[in-house]
FIMILO-374186 format. One line per field, with one value per residue (C-alpha): residue in one letter; x, y, z. Coordinates in Angstrom, 3 decimals. Layout:
BEGIN
r A,... $
u X,... $
v Y,... $
w Z,... $
***
This chain:
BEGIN
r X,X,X,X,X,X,X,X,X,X,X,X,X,X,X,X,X,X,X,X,X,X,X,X,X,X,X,X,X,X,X,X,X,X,X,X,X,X,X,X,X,X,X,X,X,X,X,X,X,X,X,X,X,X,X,X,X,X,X,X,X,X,X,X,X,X,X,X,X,X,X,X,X,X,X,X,X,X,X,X,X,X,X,X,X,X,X,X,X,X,X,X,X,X,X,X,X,X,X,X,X,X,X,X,X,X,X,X,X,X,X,X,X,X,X,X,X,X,X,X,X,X,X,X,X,X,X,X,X,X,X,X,X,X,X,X,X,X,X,X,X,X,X,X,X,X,X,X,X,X,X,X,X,X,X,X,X,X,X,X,X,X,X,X,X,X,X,X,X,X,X,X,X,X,X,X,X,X,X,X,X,X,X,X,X,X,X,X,X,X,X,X,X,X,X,X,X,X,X,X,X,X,X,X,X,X,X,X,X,X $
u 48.678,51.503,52.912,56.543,57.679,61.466,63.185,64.475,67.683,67.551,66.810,67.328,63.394,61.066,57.271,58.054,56.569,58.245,59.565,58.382,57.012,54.707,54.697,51.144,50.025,48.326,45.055,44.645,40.893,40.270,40.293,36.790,33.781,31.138,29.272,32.025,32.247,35.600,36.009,35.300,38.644,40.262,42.864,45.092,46.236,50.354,50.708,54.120,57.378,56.837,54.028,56.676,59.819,56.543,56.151,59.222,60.092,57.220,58.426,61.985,60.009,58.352,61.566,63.121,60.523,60.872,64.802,65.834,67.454,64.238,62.139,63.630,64.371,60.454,59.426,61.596,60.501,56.126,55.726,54.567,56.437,53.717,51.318,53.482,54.267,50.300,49.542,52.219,50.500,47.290,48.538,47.306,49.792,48.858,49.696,50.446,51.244,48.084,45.481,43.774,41.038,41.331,43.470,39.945,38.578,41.975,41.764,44.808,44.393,46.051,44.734,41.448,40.465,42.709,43.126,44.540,41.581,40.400,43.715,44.236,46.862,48.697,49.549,52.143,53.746,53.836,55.189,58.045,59.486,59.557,59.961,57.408,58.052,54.745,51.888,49.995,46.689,46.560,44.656,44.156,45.184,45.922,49.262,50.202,54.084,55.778,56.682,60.484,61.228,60.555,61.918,64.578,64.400,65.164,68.126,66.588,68.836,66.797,65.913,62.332,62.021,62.697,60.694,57.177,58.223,57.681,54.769,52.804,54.000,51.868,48.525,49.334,49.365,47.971,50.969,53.744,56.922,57.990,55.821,57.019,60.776,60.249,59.078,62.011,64.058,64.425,63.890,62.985,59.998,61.274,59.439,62.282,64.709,62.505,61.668,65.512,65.900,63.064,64.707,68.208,66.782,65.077,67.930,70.097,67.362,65.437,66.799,68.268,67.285,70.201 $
v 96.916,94.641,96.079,97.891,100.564,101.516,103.157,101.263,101.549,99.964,96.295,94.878,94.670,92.162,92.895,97.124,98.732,98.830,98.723,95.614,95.654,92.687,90.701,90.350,87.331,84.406,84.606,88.753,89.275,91.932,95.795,95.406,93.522,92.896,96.218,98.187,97.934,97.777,94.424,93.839,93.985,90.472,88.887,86.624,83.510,83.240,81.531,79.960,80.000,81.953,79.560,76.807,79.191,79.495,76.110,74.946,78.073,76.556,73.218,73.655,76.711,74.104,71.536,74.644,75.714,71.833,72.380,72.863,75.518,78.001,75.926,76.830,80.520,80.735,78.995,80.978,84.409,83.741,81.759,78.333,76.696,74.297,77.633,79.500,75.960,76.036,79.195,78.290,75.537,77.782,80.404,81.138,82.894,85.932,87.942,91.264,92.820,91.392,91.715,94.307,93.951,96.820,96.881,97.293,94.098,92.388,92.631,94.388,97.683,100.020,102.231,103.580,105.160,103.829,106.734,104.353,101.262,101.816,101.716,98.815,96.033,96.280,99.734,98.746,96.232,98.849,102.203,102.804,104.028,101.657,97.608,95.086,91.616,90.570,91.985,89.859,89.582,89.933,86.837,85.586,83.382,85.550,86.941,88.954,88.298,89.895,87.210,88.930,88.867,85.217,84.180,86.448,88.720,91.060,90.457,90.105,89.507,86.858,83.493,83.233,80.522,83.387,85.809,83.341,82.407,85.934,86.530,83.552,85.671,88.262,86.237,84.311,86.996,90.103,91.921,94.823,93.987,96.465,94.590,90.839,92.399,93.743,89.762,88.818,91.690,94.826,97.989,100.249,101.470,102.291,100.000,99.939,99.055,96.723,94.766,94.708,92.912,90.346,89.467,89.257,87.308,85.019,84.710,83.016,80.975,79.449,79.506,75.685,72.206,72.462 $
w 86.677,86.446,83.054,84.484,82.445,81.858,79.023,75.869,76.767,80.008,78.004,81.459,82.856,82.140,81.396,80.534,78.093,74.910,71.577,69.340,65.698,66.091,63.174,61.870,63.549,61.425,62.953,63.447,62.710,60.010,60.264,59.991,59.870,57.162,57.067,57.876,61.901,63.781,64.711,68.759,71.000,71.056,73.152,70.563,71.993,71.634,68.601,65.990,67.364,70.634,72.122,71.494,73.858,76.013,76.115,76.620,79.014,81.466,81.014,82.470,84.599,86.465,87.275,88.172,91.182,92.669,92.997,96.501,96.235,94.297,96.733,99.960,99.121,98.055,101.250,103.288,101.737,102.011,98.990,98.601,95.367,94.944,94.487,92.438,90.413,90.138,89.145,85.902,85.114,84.417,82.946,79.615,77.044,75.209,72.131,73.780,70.370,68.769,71.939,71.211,74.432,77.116,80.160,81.924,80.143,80.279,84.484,84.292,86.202,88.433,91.138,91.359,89.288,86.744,83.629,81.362,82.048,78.552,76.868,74.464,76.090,72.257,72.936,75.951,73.313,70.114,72.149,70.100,73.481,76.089,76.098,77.479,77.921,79.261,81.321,83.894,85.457,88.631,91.221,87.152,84.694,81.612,80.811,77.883,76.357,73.854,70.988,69.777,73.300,73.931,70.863,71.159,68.251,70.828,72.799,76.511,79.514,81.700,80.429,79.668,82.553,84.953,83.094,83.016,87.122,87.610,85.737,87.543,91.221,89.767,88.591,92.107,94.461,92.610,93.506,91.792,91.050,94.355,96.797,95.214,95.607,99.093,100.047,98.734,100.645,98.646,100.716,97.787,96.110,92.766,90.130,87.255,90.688,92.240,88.655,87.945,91.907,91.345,88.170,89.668,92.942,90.338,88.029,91.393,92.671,90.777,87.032,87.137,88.279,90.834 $
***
């Protein structure tokens, strides 16, 4: 599972679990259907104002990986920038706070057995406890993002260019935050420290054209 979980406080960690209010997203299918049955788990497509900080985000995301300098320090640490560049240009945004499809379903899922493979993705979005900017699938294409952050009706430390450059390391590789930060030379295994050093690393590499 590539969902990192840290306390609201800490508003330093990109894709935690967290604290949003989603607002109730134009196209959120009914409580139910005709006769009465729950509607099927969805995942909602990012939608509005945050697919367009998405957009954009990827945009500059993608000058930013062909810059010498996020270029070398990828190349020199395991990673190919023309992969990672790659696996941005297919990722598809998601509604975290609207999906309401399983982790299980979503492909996001932790070790075997996973206790929490049935949980709904929206849940990791709407915990009143924790904050979430986005949840990726791993060796996939889907990523989950939290619209307040992106659109910053949440204050959010990183720029969102750094936050969807380290989402597409996770649908790229498959990997946690702690084994992306150890490639790029943490010697930890704490997952709140290791998000917090991928973040930072990213921040000073690769979050400008230069």
């Amino acid at each position: 599972m590539t969902g990192r979980c840290v306390p609201k406080s800490l508003l330093v960690v990109l894709g935690l679990v967290a604290t949003v209010c989603a607002q109730q997203p134009k196209n959120r299918p009914s409580d139910a259907t005709e006769g009465g049955a729950p509607p099927p788990p969805l995942k909602v497509a990012l939608s509005g104002k945050a697919l367009d900080k998405y957009t954009q985000a990827r945009k500059d995301a993608l000058q930013y990986l062909a810059s010498p300098r996020c270029a070398d320090f990828l190349s020199g640490h395991g990673f190919q920038p023309d992969q990672v560049a790659k696996a941005l240009s297919a990722q598809r945004p998601q509604d975290g706070t609207a999906s309401s499809i399983s982790f299980g379903a979503a492909g996001i899922i932790g070790s075997q057995p996973d206790p929490h493979s049935g949980d709904s993705v929206q849940t990791a979005f709407n915990n009143p406890n924790f904050l979430t900017m986005a949840l990726s699938q791993p060796r996939g294409a889907d990523t989950y993002y939290n619209p307040q952050l992106l659109t910053r009706k949440i204050a959010y430390p990183y720029s969102n260019p750094v936050s969807v450059i380290h989402e597409a390391l996770h649908n790229l590789t498959g990997e946690s935050d702690v084994a992306i930060a150890q490639d790029f030379g943490y010697t930890g295994f704490e997952p709140l420290e290791s998000n917090i050093f991928l973040n930072d690393t990213l921040k000073k590499y690769c979050d400008s054209k230069r």
